[in-house]
MIDOSE-1310 file (N, C-alpha, C; in nm, 2 decimals, decimal comma, always signed):
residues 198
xxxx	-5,50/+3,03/+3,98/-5,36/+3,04/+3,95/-5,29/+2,91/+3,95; -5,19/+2,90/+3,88/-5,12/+2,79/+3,83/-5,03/+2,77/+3,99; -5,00/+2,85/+4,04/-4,93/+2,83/+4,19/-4,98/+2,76/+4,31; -5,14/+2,79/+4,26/-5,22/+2,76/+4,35/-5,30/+2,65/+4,37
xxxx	-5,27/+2,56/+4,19/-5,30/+2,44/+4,18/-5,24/+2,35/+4,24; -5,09/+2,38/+4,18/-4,95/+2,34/+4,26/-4,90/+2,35/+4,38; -4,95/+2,42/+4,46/-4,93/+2,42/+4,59/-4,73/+2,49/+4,62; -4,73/+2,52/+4,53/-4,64/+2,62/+4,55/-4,59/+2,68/+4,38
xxxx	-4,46/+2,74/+4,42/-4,40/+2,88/+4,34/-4,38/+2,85/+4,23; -4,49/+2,88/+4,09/-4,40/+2,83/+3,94/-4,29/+2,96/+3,89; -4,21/+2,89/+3,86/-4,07/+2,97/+3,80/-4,13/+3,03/+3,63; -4,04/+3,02/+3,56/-4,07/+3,14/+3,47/-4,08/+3,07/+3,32
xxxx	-3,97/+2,95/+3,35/-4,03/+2,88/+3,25/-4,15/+2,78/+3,23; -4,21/+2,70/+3,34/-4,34/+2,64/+3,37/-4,45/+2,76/+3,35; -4,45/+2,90/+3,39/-4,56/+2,98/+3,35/-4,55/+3,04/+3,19; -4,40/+2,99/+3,15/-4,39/+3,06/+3,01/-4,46/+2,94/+2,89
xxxx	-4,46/+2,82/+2,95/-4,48/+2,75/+2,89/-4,66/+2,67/+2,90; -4,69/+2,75/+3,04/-4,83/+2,71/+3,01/-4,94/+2,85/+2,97; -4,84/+2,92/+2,94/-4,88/+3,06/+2,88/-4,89/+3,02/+2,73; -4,83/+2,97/+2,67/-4,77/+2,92/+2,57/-4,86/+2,80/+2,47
xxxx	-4,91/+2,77/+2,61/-4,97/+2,58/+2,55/-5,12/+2,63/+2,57; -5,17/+2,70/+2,66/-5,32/+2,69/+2,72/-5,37/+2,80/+2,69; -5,28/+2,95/+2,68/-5,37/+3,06/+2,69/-5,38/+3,14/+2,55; -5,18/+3,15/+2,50/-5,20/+3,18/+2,35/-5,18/+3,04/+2,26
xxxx	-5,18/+2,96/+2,28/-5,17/+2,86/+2,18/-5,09/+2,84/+2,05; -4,98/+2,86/+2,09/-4,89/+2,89/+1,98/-4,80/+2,75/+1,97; -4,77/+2,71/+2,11/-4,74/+2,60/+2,08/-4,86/+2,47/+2,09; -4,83/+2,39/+2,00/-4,95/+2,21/+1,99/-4,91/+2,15/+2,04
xxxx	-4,78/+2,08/+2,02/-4,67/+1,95/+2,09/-4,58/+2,00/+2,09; -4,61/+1,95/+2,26/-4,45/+1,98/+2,32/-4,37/+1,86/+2,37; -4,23/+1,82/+2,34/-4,15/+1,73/+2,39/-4,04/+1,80/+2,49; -4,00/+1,79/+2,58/-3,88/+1,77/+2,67/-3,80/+1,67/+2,66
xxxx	-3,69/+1,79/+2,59/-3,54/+1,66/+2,61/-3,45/+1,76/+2,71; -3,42/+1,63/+2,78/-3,27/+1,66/+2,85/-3,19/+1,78/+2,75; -3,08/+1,84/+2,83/-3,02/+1,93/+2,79/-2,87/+1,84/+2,71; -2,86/+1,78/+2,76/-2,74/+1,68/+2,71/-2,75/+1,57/+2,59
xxxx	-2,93/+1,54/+2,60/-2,95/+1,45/+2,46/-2,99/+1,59/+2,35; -3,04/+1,72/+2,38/-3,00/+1,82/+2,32/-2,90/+1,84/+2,27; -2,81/+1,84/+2,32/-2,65/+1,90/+2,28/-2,59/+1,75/+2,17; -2,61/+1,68/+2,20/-2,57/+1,55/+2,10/-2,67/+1,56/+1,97
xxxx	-2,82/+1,56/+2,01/-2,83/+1,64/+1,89/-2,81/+1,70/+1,78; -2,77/+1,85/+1,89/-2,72/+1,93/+1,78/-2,58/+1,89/+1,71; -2,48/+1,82/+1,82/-2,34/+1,74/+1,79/-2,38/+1,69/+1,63; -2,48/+1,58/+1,67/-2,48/+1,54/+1,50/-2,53/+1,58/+1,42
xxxx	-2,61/+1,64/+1,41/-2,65/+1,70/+1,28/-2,53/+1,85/+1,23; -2,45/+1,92/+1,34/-2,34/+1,97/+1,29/-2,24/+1,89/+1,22; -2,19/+1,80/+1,28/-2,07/+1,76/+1,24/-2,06/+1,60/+1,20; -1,99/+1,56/+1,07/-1,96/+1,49/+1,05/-1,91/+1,37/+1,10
xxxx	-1,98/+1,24/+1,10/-1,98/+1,17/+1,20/-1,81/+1,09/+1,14; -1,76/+1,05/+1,02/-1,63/+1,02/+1,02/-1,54/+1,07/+1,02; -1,53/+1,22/+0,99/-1,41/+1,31/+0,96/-1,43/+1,39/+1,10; -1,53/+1,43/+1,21/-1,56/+1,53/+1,32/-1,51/+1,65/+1,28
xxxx	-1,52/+1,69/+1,16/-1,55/+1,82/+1,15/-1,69/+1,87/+1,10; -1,70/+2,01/+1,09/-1,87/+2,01/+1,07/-1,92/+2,03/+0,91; -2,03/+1,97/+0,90/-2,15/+1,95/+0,76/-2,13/+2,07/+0,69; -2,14/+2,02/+0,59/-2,18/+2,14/+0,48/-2,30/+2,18/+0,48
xxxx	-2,39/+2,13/+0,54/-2,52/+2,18/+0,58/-2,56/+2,30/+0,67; -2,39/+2,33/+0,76/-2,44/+2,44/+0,90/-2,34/+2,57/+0,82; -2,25/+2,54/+0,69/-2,18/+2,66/+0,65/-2,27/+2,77/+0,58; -2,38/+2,76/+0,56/-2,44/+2,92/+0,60/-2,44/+2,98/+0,69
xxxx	-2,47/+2,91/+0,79/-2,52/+2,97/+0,97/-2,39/+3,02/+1,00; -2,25/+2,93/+0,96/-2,15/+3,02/+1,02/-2,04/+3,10/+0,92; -2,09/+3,05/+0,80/-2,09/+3,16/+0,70/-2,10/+3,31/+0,77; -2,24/+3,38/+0,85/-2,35/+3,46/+0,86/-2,31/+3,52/+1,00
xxxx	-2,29/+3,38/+1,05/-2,21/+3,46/+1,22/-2,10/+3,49/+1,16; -2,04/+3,47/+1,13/-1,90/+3,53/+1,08/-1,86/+3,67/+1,05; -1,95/+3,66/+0,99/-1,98/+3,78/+0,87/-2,01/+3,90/+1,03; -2,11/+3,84/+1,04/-2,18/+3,98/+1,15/-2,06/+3,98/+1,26
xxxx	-1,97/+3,89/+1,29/-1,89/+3,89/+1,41/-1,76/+3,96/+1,36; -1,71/+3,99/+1,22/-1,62/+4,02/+1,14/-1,63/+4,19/+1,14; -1,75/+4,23/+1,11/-1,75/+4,41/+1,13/-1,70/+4,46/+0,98; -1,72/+4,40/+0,93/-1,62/+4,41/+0,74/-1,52/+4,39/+0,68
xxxx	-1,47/+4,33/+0,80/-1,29/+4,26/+0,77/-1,34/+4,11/+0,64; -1,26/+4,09/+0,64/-1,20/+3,98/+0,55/-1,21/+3,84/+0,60; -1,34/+3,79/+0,51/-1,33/+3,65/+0,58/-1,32/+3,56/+0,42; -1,21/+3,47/+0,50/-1,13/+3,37/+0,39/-1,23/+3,25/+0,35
xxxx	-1,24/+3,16/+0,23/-1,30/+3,04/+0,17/-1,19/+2,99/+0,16; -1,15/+2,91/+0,20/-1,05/+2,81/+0,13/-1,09/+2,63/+0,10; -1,08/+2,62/-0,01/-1,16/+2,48/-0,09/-1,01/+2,41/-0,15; -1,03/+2,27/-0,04/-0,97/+2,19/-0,07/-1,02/+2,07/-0,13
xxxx	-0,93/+1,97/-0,22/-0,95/+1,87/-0,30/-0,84/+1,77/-0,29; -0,89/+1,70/-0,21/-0,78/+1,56/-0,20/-0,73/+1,51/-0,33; -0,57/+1,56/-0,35/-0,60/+1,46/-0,53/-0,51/+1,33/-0,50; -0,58/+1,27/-0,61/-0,56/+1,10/-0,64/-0,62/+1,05/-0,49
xxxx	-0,73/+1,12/-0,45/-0,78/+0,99/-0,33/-0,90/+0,89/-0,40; -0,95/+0,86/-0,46/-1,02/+0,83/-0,53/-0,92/+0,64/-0,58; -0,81/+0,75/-0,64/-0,71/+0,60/-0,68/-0,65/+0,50/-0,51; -0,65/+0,61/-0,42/-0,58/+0,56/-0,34/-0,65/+0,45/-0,19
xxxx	-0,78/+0,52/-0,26/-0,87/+0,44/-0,16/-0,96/+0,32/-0,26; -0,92/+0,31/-0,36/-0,95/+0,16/-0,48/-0,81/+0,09/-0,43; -0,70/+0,12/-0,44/-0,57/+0,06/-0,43/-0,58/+0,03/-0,29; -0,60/+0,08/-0,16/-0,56/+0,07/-0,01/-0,71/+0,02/+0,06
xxxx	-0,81/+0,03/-0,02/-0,96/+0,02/+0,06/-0,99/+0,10/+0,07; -1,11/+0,08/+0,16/-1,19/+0,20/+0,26/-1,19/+0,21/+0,37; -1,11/+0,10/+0,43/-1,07/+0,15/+0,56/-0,96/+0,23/+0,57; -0,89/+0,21/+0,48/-0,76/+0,30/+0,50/-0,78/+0,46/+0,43
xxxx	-0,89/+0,46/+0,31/-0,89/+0,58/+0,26/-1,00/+0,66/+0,36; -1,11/+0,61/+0,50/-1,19/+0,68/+0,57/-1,03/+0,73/+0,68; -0,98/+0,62/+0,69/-0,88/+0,65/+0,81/-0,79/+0,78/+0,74; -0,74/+0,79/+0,60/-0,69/+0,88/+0,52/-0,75/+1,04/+0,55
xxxx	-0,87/+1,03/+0,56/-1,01/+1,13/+0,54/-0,98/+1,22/+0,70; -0,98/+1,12/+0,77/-0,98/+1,13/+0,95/-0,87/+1,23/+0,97; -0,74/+1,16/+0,92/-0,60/+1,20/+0,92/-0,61/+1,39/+0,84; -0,63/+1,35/+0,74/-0,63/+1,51/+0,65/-0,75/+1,64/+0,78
xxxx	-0,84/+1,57/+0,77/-0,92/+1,67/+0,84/-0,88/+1,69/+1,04; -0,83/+1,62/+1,04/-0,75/+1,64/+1,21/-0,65/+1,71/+1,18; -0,56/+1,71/+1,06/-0,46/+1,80/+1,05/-0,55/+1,97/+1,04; -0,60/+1,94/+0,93/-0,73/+2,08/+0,92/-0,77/+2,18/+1,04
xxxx	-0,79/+2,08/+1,14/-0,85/+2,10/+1,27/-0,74/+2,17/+1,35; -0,60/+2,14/+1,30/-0,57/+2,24/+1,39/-0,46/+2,37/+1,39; -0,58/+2,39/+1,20/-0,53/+2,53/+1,19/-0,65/+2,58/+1,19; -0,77/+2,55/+1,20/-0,88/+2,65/+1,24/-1,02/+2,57/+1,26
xxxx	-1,08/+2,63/+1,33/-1,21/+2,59/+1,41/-1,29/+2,54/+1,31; -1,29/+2,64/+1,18/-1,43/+2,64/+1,08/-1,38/+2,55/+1,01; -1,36/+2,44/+1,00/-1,34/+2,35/+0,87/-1,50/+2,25/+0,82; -1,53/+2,25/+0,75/-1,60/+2,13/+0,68/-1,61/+2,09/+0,60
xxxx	-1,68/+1,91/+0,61/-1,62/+1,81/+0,48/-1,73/+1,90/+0,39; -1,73/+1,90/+0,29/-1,78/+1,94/+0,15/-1,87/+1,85/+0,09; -1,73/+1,77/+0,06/-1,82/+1,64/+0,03/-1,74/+1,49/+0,02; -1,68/+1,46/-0,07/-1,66/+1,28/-0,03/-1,51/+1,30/+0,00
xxxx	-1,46/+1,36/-0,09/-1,29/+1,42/-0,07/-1,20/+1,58/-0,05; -1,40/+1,67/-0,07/-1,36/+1,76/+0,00/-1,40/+1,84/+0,07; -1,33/+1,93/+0,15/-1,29/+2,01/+0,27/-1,33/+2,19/+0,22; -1,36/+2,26/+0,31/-1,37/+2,39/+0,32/-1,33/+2,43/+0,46
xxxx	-1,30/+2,57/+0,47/-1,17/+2,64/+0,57/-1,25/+2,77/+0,57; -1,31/+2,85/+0,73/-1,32/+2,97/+0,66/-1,29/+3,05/+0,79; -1,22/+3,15/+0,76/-1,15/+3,19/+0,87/-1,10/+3,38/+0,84; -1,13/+3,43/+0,93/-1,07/+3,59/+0,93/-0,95/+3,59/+0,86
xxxx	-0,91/+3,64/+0,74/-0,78/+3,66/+0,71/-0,83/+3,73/+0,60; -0,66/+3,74/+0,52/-0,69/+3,85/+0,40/-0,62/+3,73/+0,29; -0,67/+3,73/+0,14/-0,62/+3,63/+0,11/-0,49/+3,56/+0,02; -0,43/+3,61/+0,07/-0,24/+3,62/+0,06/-0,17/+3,51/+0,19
xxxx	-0,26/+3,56/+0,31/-0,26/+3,49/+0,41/-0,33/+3,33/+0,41; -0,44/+3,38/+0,33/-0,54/+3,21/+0,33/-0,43/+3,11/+0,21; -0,36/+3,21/+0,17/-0,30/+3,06/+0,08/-0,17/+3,02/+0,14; -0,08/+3,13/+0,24/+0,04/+3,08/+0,31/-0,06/+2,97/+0,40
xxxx	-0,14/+3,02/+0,44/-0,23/+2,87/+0,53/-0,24/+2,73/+0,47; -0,33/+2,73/+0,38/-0,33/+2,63/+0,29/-0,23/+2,57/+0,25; -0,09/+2,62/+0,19/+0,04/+2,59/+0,19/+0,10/+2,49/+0,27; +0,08/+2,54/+0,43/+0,13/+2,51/+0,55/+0,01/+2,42/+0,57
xxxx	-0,08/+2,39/+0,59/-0,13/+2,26/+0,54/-0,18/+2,16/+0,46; -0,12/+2,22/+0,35/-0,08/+2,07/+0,25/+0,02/+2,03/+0,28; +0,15/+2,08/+0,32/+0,29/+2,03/+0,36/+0,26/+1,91/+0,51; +0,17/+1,97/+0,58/+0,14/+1,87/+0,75/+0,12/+1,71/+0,68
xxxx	-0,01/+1,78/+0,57/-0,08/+1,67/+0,52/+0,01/+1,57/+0,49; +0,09/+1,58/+0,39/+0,19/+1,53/+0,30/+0,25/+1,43/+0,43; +0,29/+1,49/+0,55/+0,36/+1,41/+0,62/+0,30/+1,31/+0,68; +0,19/+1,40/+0,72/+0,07/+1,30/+0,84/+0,04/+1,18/+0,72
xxxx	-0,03/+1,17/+0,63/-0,07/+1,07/+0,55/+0,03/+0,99/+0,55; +0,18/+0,98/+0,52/+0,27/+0,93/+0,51/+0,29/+0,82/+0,60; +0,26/+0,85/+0,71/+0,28/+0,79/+0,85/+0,22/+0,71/+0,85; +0,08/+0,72/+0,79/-0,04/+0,58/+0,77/+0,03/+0,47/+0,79
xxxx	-0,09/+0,40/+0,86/-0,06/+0,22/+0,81/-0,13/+0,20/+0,70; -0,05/+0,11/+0,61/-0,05/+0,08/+0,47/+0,01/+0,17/+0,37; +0,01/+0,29/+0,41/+0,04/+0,40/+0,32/+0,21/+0,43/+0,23; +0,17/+0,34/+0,12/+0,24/+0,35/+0,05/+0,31/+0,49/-0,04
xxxx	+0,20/+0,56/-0,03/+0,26/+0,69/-0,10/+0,17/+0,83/+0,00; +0,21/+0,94/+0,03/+0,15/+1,07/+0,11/+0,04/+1,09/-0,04; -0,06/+1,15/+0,06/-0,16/+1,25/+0,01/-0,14/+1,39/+0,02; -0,24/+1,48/-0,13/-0,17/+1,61/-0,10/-0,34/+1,70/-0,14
xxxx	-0,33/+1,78/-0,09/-0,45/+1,84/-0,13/-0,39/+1,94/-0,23; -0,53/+2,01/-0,32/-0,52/+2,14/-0,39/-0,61/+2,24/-0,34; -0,59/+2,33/-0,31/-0,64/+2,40/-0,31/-0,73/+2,57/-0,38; -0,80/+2,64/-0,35/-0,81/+2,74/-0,43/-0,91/+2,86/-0,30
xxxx	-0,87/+2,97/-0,29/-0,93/+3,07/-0,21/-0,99/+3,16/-0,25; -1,11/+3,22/-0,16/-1,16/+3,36/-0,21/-1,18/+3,42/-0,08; -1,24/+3,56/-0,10/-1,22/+3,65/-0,01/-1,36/+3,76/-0,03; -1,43/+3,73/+0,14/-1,60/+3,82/+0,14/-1,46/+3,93/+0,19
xxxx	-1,51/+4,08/+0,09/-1,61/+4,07/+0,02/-1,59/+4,06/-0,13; -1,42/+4,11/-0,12/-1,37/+4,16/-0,25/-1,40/+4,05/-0,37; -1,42/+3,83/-0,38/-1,49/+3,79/-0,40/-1,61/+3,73/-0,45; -1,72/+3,81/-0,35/-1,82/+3,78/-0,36/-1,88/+3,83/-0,21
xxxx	-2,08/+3,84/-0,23/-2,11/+3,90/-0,12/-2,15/+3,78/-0,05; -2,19/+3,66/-0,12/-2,25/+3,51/-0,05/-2,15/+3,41/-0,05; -2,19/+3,28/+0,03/-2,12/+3,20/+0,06/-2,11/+3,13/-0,08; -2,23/+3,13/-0,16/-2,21/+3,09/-0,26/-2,13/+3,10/-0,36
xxxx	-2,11/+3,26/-0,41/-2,03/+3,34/-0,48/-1,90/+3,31/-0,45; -1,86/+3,28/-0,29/-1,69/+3,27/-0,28/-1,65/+3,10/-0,29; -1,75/+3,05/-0,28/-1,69/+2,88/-0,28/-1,73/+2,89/-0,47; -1,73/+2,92/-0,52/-1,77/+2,94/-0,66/-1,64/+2,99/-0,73
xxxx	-1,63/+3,11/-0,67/-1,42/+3,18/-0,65/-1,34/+3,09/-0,63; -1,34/+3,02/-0,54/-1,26/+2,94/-0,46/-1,24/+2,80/-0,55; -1,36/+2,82/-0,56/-1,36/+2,60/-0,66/-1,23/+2,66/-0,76; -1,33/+2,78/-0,88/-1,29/+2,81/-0,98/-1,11/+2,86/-0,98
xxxx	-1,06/+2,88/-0,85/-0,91/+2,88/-0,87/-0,87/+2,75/-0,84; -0,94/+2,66/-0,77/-0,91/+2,56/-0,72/-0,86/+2,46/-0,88; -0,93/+2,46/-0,96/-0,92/+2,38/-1,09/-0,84/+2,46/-1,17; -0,82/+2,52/-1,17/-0,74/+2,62/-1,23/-0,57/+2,57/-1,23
xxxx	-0,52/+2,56/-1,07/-0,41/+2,49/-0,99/-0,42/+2,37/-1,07; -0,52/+2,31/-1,07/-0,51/+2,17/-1,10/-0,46/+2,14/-1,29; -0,53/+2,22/-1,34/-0,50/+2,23/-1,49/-0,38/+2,30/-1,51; -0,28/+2,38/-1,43/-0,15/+2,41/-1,43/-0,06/+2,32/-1,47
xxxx	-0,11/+2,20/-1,33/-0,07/+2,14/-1,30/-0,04/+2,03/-1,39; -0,15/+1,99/-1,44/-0,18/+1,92/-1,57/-0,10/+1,94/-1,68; -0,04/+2,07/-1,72/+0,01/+2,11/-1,84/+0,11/+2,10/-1,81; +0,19/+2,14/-1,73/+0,33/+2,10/-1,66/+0,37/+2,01/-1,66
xx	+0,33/+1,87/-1,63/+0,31/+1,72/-1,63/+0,34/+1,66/-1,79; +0,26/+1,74/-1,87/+0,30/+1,68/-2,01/+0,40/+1,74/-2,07
């Protein structure tokens, strides 16, 4: 016995683990990490290292908990689009338009947990609500936005996002299907917007 090699008492994971390595062989290589270079880890590969909100790579996983934590209620997509950041960060740089990026998604942060960058200028939101609600949200933070940007250093003119929402399930049954909803009213706003303009 393994106890008896050791000259005293193996606990449950040292027997689970040489159960594991020696007898069924299921594991080949094994590495031990600290629990704390664990958790950074997972830190980065979740979340975005300049905005600290989380990757569009983990919004299935919490897509999925959501869903099963939700019981059939209504869980919101809301897809934002920085507009004119593209001009604003040619005109101000890139330090001012990552600091821009920081600013928008800190405001994000603190209307709800689930936000992530998308992709270069945009953002996704996904949160228990019905969606009447997801767009008084979205509302109430493009208005923060508008201000926070403002305040910037260098910032000659506020940033505003557009938005567009959908709703699991009446939407769509996948994460796919509603950021698809979501885009698709998202441009929609924007071509309103467009025609109004001329």
């Amino acid at each position: 016995l393994m106890s008896e090699k050791l000259a005293r008492n193996v606990g449950f994971r040292v027997a689970a683990l040489d159960y594991f390595l020696n007898i069924d062989k299921r594991l080949k290589r094994v590495n031990f990490v600290e629990i704390n270079k664990m958790k950074k880890i997972w830190f980065d590969a979740s979340y975005d290292s300049l905005t600290r909100v989380l990757r569009k790579s983990v919004m299935d996983y919490w897509f999925n908990r959501m869903k099963d934590e939700a019981g059939g209620k209504n869980i919101a997509v809301i897809f934002f689009d920085v507009d004119g950041f593209k001009k604003y960060n040619d005109r101000l740089g890139h330090l001012a338009g990552d600091a821009a990026l920081y600013e928008i998604a800190r405001v994000m942060r603190k209307f709800s947990e689930k936000v992530f960058r998308f992709g270069g200028d945009e953002f996704v939101i996904m949160a228990q609500m019905e969606l009447e609600a997801a767009r008084v949200l979205a509302g109430k933070i493009n208005k923060k936005i508008r201000a926070s940007t403002q305040a910037l250093e260098k910032a000659e003119s506020s940033l505003c996002v557009t938005f567009g929402a959908a709703v699991y399930p009446a939407d769509g049954a996948s994460l796919k299907e509603l950021l698809a909803a979501a885009d698709k009213r998202l441009y929609e706003k924007k071509n309103e917007r467009g025609k109004a303009a001329k």
